[in-house]
NUVEXSE-932842 format. One record per residue (C-alpha): x, y, z. Coordinates in steps of 0.5 Angstrom, whole numbers, padded with zeros to 4 digits, always signed. Example, Ala and Ser with C-alpha at 12.3 -4.5 7.8 and 13.67 -1.06 7.14 Angstrom:
! NUVEXSE-932842
+0025-0009+0016+0027-0002+0014
***
This chain:
! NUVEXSE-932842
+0000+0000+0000+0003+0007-0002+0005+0013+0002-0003+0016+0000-0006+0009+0001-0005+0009+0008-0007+0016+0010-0013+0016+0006-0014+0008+0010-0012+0012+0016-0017+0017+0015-0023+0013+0012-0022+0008+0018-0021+0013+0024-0027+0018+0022-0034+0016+0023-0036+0020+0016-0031+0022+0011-0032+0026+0004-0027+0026-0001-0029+0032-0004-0026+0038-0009-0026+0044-0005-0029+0044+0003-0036+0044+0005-0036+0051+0006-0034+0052-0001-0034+0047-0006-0030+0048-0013-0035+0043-0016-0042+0042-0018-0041+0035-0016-0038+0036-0009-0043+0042-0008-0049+0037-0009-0046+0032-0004-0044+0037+0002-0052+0040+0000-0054+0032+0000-0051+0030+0007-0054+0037+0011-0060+0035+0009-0060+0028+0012-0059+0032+0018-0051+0030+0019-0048+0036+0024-0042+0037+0018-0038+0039+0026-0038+0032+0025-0036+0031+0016-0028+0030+0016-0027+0033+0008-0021+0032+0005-0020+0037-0001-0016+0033-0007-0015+0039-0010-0009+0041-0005-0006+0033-0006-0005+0030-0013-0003+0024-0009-0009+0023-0005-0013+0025-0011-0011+0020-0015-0011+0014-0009-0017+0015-0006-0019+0013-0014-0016+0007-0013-0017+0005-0006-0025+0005-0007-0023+0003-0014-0029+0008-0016-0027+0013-0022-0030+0019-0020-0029+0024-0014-0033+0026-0010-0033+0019-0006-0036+0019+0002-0034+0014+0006-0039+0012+0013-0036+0008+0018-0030+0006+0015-0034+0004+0009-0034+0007+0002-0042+0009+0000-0041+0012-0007-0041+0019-0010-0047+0024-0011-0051+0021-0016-0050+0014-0011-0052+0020-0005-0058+0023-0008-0061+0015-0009-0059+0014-0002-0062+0020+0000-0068+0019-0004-0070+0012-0001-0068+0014+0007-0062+0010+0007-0058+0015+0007-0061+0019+0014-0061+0011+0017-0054+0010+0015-0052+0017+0019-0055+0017+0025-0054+0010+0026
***
């Protein structure tokens, strides 16, 4: 496992809900990763509580983090140590409830 791999495995395994993300929840560089942020909030997640990791600031992890869920695109959300998926898995998530259960469980 590279140098990445393992921050991002330390991170992912250490924070109840991580967002891989471009930009930061207070101020997202992409639609994507806009939408995201907007998705957990109106799951009720406290982002107190949202570790992001803003890929743009760290080519490695930006790459790595692909590799490490084996999923091509960013943004990606980790929940208890598990990889979820991006917006569009997110917003399907939310729209059936499943998001809110998994994030107050």
């Amino acid at each position: 496992m590279s140098d990445a791999q393992q921050r991002i495995d330390a991170l992912v395994k250490q924070n109840p809900v991580v967002l891989f993300m471009k930009g930061s929840a207070s101020f997202p560089m992409c639609g994507f990763s806009g939408r995201a942020v907007q998705i957990l909030k109106a799951s009720g997640l406290d982002l107190d509580k949202l570790v992001t990791v803003n890929v743009l600031e760290d080519e490695a992890i930006r790459l790595g983090v692909k590799e490490y869920s084996q999923w091509p695109t960013i943004p990606q959300l980790y929940v208890n140590g598990e990889f979820i998926g991006g917006s569009d898995i997110m917003m399907e998530m939310f729209e059936s409830g499943e998001l809110q259960q998994l994030l107050s469980a």
